[in-house]
C-alpha positions in Angstrom: -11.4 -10.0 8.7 -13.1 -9.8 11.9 -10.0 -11.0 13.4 -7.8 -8.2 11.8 -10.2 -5.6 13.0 -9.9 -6.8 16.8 -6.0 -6.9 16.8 -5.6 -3.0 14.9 -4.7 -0.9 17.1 -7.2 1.9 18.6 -5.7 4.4 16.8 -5.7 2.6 13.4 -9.2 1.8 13.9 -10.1 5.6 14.8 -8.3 6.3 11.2 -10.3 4.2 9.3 -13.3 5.3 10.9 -12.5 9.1 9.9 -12.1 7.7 6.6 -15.5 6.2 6.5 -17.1 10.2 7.0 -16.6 11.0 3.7 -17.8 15.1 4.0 -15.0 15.3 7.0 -12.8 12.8 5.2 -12.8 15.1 1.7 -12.3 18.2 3.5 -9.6 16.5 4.8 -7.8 16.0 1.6 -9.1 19.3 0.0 -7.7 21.3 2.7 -4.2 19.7 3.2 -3.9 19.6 -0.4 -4.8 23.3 -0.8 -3.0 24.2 2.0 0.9 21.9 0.5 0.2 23.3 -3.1 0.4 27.0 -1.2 4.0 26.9 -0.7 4.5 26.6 -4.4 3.0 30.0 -4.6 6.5 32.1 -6.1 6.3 29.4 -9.3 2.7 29.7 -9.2 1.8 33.0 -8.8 4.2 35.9 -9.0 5.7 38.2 -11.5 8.9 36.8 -11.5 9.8 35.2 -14.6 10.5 31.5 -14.5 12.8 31.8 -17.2 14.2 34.5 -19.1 16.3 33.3 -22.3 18.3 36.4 -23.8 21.0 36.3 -26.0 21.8 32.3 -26.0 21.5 32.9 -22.4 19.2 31.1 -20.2 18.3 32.9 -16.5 16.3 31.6 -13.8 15.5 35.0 -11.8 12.4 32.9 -10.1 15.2 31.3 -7.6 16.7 34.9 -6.5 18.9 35.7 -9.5 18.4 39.5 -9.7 18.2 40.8 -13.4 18.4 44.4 -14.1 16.0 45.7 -17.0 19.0 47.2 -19.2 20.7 43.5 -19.6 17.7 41.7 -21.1 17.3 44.8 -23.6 14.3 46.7 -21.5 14.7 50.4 -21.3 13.8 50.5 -17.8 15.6 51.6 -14.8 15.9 48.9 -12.3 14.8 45.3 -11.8 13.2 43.9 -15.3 9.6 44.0 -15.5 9.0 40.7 -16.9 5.6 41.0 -18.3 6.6 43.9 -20.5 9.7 41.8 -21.4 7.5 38.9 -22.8 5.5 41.1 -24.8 8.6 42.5 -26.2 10.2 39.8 -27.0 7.6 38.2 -29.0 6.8 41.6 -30.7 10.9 41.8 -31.8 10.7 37.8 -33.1 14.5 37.4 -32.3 14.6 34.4 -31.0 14.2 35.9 -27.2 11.8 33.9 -24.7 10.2 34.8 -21.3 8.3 32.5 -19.5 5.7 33.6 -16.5 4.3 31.4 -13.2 0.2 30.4 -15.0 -0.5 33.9 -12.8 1.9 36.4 -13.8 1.0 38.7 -10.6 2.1 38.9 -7.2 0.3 39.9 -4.0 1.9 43.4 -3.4 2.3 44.8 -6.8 0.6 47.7 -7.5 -1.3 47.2 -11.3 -2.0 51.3 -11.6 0.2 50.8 -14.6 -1.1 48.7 -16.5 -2.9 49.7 -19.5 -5.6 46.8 -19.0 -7.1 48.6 -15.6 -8.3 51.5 -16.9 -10.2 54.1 -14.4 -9.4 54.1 -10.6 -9.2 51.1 -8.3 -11.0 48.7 -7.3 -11.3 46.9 -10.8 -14.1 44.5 -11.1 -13.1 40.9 -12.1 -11.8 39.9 -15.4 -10.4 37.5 -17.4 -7.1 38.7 -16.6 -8.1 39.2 -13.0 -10.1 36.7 -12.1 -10.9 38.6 -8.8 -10.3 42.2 -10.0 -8.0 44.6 -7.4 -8.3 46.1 -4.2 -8.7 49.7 -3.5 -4.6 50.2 -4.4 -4.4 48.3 -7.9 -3.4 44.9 -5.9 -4.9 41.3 -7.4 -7.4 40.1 -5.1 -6.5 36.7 -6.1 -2.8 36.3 -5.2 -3.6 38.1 -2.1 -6.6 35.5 -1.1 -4.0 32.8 -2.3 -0.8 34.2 -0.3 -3.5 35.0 2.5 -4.6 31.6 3.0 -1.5 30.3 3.4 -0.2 32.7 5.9 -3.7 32.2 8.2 -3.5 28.1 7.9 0.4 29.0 8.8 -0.8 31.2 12.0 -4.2 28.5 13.3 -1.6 25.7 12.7 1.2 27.2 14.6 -1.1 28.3 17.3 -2.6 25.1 17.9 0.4 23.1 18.1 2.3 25.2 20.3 -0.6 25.8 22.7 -1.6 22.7 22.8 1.5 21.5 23.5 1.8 23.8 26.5 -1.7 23.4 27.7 -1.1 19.1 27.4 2.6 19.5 29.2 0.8 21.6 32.0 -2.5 19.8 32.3 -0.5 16.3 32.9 1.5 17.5 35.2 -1.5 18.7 37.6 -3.9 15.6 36.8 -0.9 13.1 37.4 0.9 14.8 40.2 -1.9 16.8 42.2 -1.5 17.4 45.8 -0.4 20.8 46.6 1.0 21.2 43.3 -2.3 21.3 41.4 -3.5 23.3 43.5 -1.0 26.1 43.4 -0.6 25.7 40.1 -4.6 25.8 39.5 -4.5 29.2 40.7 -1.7 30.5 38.4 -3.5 29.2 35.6 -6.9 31.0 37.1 -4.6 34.1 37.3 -3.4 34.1 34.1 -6.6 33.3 32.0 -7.8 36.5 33.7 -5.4 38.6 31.8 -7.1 40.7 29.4 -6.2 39.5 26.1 -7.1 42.1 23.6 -4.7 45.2 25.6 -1.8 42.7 26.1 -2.0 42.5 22.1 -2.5 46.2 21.9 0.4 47.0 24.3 2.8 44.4 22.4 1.5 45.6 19.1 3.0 49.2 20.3 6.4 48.4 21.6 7.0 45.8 18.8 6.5 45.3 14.9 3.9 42.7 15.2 4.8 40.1 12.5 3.4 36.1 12.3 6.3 34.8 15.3 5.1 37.5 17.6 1.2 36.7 16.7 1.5 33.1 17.4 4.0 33.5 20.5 1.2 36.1 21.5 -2.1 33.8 20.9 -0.1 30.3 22.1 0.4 32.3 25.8 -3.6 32.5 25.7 -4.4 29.1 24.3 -3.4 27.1 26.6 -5.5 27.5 29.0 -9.0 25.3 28.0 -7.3 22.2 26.7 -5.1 22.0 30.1 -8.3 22.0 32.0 -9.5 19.2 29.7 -6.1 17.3 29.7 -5.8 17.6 33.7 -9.6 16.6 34.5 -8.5 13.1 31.6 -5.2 12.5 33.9 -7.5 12.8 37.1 -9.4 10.2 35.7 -7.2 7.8 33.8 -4.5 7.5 37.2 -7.3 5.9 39.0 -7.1 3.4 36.8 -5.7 -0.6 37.4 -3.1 -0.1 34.0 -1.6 2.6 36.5 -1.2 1.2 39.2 0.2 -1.8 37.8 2.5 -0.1 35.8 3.9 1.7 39.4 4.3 -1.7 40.7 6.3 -2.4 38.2 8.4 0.4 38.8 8.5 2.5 36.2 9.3 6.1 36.1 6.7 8.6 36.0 8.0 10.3 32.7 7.1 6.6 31.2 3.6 6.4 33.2 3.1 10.3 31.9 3.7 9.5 28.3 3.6 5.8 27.4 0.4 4.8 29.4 -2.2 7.0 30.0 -1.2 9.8 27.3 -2.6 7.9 24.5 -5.9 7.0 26.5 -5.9 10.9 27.1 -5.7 12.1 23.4 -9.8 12.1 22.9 -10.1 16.4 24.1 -7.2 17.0 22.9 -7.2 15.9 19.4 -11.2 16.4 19.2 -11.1 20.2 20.5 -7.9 20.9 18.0 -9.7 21.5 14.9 -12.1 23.7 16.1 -9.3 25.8 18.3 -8.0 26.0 14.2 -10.6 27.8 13.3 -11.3 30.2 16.3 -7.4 30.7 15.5 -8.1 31.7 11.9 -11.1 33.8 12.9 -8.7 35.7 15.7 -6.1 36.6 13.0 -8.5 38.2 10.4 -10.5 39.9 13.5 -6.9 41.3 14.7 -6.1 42.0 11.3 -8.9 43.6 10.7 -8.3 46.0 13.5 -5.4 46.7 12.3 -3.3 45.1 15.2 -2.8 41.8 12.9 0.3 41.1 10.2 2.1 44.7 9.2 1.2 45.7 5.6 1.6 45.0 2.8 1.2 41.2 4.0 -1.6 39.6 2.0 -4.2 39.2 4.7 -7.7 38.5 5.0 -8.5 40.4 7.7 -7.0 43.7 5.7 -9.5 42.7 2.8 -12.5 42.2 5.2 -11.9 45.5 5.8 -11.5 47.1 2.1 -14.9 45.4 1.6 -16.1 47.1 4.4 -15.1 50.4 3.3 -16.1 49.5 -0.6 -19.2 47.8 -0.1 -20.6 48.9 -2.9 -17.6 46.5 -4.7 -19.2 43.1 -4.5 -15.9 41.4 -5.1 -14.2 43.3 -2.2 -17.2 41.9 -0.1 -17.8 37.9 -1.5 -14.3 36.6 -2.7 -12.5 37.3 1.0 -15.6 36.4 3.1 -16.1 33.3 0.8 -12.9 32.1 1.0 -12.8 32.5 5.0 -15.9 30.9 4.7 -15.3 27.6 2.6 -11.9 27.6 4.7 -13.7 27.6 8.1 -16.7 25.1 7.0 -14.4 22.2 6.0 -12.0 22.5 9.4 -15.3 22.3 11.3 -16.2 19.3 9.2 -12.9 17.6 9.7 -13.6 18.6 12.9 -17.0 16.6 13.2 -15.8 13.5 11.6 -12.3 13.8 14.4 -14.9 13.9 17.0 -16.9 11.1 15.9 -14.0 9.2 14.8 -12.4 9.5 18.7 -15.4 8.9 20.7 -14.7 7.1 23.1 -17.7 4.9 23.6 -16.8 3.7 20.2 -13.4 2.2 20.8 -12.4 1.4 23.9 -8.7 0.2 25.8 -10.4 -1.5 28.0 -12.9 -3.6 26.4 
């Protein structure tokens, strides 16, 4: 056994440490699982039928098959309402069958309607509900739901492509240097001086911001700490014997870049991701918040931060968004911890 541990590689033996923190470890699995069941949100939560028999005919409207009211027997102008349509059917006994995603109610419907929410928004919860309606008649919960999704979408996006710019960057100045690095340091010093709240103001008002534009804006921003990091490891590592045996042997620099002292690099990078997530999370509900963030009627938490803060008196305006943010935010920084502790580098070395 001893034996097998010795000849795993450094990076399988980082893995099975992580899997050894079991708070980091099961916020692992909570999150990612969370985060994969998400984009079966339209079969999960919608009001879109799943299946709509009429007729001895069978329609799936759930994939994009649009139904008008007037052919399934509703006397409705327009696109059925398919909750109404169940309820009918099973009043007329015909034979007719509708059936609904396990939460018949989507994110941007307005519920003024329905004869359940009497009075004026916000609704407290209810067993219908679970986390009542915002201040225009909208389920709290599919919005939380479809929210989460969209700001693990935007911290993920973020991170990778910053990181990949800020790692491209930050190797090419540690490994090359010279007069390079230097006149490339200054860019870099140039650019994080940028101000980064107007540039989103000023791109906010010549374009529709939508979740491309936020993550093209955010990625141009952060890059800038982890190529410090990743230029200060590549300073470091080319001093190293490996290197310069690896020169003498010839080999190109692309291959000395990536192959070599890339993977004895990785420790900032993939330690300082996590919590880059969730300052990534916390900038998309502050910007949405602002109003600068996703265009409504996106489901966004930053958008119901802000009804709480103009319904206070609503508690479920006020815990159900800042508890999700917060649950959210506690197990990244947890996976976080355990990445940290799992990559330290006095724990596994290369060169022992």
């Amino acid at each position: 056994m001893a034996e097998e541990e010795q000849s795993a590689s450094v990076l399988r033996r980082r893995w099975r440490k992580f899997r050894t923190l079991k708070r980091g470890w099961y916020s692992f699995l909570l999150l990612t699982g969370a985060f994969l069941v998400t984009f079966a949100n339209p079969l999960l939560i919608n009001n879109t039928a799943l299946v709509v028999h009429y007729q001895g005919t069978t329609h799936f409207p759930v994939f994009g098959a649009h139904l008008e009211a007037r052919d399934l027997g509703q006397r409705v102008i327009g696109e059925a309402r398919y909750r109404d349509l169940k309820r009918q059917y099973a009043e007329a006994g015909e034979g007719d069958w509708v059936v609904m995603p396990p939460y018949p109610f989507h994110p941007n419907e307005s519920l003024l309607r329905e004869a359940s929410l009497p009075g004026s928004p916000p609704h407290p919860p209810s067993t219908t509900h679970w986390m009542g309606t915002d201040d225009r008649g909208r389920d709290v919960f599919a919005r939380l739901v479809y929210g989460f999704r969209i700001s693990l979408t935007f911290g993920l996006g973020v991170v990778l492509t910053a990181y990949t710019i800020g790692t491209a960057l930050g190797a090419s100045l540690g490994y090359f240097g010279g007069r390079y690095d230097i006149l490339m340091q200054r860019f870099v010093e140039i650019w994080a001086g940028l101000p980064f709240l107007y540039t989103v103001i000023i791109v906010s008002s010549l374009l529709r911001p939508n979740l491309a534009v936020l993550i093209g804006i955010l990625s141009m921003f952060g890059w800038i700490r982890i190529s410090y990091y990743v230029r200060g490891e590549f300073y470091r590592e080319k001093a190293k014997d490996y290197v310069a045996a690896a020169i003498a042997q010839g080999e190109s620099n692309a291959s000395i870049i990536f192959r070599h002292i890339l993977p004895n690099a990785l420790t900032p990078i993939v330690s300082f991701a996590p919590f880059a997530l969730v300052g990534n999370i916390a900038a998309l509900v502050s910007l949405d918040f602002l109003g600068f963030g996703v265009q409504p009627p996106t489901p966004s938490w930053g958008e119901l931060v802000g009804q709480g803060k103009s319904n206070i008196q609503d508690w479920h305006l006020v815990l159900f968004p800042l508890g999700a943010m917060f649950l959210t935010l506690m197990m990244v920084v947890f996976i976080g911890e355990a990445i940290r502790e799992a990559f330290d580098p006095k724990t596994f070395s290369r060169l022992r």
